[in-house]
ROTOR-117624 format. One record per residue (C-alpha): chain; residue number from 1; x, z, y. Coordinates in steps of 0.25 Angstrom, whole numbers. Each point is the difference from the previous one (the first is absolute). Example, Ala and Ser with C-alpha at 12.3 -4.5 7.8 and 13.67 -1.06 7.14 Angstrom:
ROTOR-117624
   loba   drenvo       u       w       v
      A        1      49      31     -18
      A        2       6      -2      14
//
This chain:
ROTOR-117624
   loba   drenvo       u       w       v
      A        1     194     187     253
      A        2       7      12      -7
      A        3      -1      10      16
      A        4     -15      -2      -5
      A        5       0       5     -13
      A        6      10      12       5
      A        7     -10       3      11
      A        8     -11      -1     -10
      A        9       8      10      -9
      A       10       3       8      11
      A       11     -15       3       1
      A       12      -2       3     -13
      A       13       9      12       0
      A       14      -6       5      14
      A       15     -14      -1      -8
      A       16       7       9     -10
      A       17       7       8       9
      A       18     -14       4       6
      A       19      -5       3     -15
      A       20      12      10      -2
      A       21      -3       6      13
      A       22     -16       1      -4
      A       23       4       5     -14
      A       24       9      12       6
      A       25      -9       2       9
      A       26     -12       2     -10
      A       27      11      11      -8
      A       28       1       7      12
      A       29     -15       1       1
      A       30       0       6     -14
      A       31      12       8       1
      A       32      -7       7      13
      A       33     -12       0      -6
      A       34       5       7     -13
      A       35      -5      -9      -9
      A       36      11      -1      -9
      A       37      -7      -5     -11
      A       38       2     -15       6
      A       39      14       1       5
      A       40       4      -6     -12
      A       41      -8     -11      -1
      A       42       3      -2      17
      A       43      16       3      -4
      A       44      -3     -12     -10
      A       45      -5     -10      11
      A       46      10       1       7
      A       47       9      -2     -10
      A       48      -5     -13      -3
      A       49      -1      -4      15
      A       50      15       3      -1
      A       51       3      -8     -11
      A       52      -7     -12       7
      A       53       7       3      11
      A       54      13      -1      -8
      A       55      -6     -15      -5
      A       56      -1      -4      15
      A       57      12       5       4
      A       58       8      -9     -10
      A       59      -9     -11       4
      A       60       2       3      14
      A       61      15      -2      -2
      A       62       0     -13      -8
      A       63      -7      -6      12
      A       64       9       6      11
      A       65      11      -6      -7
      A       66      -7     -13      -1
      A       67      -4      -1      16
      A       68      14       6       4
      A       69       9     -11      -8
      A       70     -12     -11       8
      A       71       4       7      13
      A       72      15       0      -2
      A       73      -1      15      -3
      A       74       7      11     -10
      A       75      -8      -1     -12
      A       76      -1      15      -1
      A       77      -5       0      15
      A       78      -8      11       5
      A       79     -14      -2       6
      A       80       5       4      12
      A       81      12     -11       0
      A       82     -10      -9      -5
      A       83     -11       2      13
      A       84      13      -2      10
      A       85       6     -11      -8
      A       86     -12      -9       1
      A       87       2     -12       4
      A       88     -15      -1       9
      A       89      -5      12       6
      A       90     -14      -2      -7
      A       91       7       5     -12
      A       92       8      11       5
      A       93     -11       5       7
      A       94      -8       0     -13
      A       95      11       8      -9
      A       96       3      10      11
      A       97     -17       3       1
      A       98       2       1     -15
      A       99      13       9       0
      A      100      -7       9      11
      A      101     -10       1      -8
      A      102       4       5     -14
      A      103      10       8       8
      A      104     -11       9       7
      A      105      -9       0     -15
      A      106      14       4      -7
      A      107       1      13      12
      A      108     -14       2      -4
      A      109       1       0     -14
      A      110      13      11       2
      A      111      -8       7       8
      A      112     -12       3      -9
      A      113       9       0     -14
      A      114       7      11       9
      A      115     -12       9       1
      A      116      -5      -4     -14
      A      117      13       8      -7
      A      118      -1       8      10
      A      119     -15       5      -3
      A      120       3      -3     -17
      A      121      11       9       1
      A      122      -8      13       7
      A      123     -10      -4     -10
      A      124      10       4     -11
      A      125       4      12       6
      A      126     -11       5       3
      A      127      -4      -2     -15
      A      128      12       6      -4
      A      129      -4      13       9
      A      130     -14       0      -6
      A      131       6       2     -13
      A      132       8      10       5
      A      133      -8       8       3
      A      134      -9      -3     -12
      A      135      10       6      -9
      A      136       5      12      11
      A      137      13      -5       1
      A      138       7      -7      13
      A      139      -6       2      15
      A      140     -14       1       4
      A      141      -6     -14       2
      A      142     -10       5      10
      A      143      11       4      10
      A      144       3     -13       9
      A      145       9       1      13
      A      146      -3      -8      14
      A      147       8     -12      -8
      A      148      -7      -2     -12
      A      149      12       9      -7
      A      150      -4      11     -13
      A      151       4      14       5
      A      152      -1      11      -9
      A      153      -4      14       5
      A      154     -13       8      -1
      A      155     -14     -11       2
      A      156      -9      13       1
      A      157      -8       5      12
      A      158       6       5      14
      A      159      -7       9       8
      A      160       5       1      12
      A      161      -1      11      11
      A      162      -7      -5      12
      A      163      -3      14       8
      A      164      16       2       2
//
C-alpha cells in the first residue's frame, strides 16, 4: 500500500532530520569551544546531511502524489491536507504524528543553525579585531561592552579614589 511506503519515507527524513540537528549541534560544540580547526570538516557534514535531505525531499514528494491521487486528493497536497484527508483515522493519525514531528526537528534545527552564524560570525569579528590590533590599526580588540560590542577607548589601568 503506497500510505506505507509514504509513512516509511516519512521516517527516513525524521532520521535525518535528527542527524542534521546532531550535526549543527556538534558545529556549535566546536564553534564554542573554538576549535576552528574542525568547522570545516563539520560545515561539510552537514552539507552532505543536506543534500540527503534534498533526495528525500523529492522522494517524499513522489509518494504524496501517489497516496493523494489513491485518496482522491491534489496530487501537489500538503502533508497536512493529506493527514485530514485520510480516508481511516489510523492513517491520519499517523501523517499528523509525523508532520508534528518534523515540524518540532525543523524549529530545532532553526533554532540552533540560528546560533551557529550567530557564534561563526563573532568568531570572524573578533579575528578581524585581533588583527587589528596586531598591525596597530582599527579599535582595541580588548575592549568589549556589557553586549558583546568592541569599543574603542583607553584598555589601561584605572585607579580609583576610594578615601573621597
Amino acid at each position: 500500500m503506497a500510505a506505507s511506503e509514504l509513512s516509511a519515507q516519512l521516517w527516513k527524513e525524521r532520521e535525518l532530520l535528527e542527524l542534521l540537528l546532531f550535526k549543527l549541534e556538534e558545529e556549535q560544540l566546536l564553534l564554542i569551544a573554538g576549535k576552528s580547526r574542525w568547522i570545516s570538516h563539520a560545515t561539510r557534514e552537514v552539507e552532505q546531511v543536506m543534500e540527503r535531505m534534498r533526495d528525500a525531499g523529492l522522494a517524499r514528494t513522489i509518494e504524496v502524489s501517489v497516496v493523494a491521487e489513491q485518496w482522491g486528493l491534489s496530487p501537489e497536497a500538503t502533508l497536512r491536507e493529506l493527514a485530514a484527508g485520510a480516508p481511516d483515522g489510523i492513517w491520519s493519525d499517523i501523517f499528523a504524528s509525523h508532520l508534528t514531528a518534523m515540524t518540532e526537528l525543523t524549529g530545532q534545527i532553526a533554532d540552533v543553525r540560528d546560533t551557529n552564524e550567530r557564534l561563526l560570525r563573532e568568531a570572524a569579528r573578533s579575528t578581524q579585531e585581533t588583527l587589528n590590533g596586531l598591525s596597530g590599526s582599527g579599535p582595541d580588540a580588548g575592549v568589549y561592552g556589557a553586549a558583546g560590542e568592541s569599543r574603542s577607548g583607553d584598555a589601561g589601568g584605572r585607579l580609583f579614589d576610594t578615601e573621597a
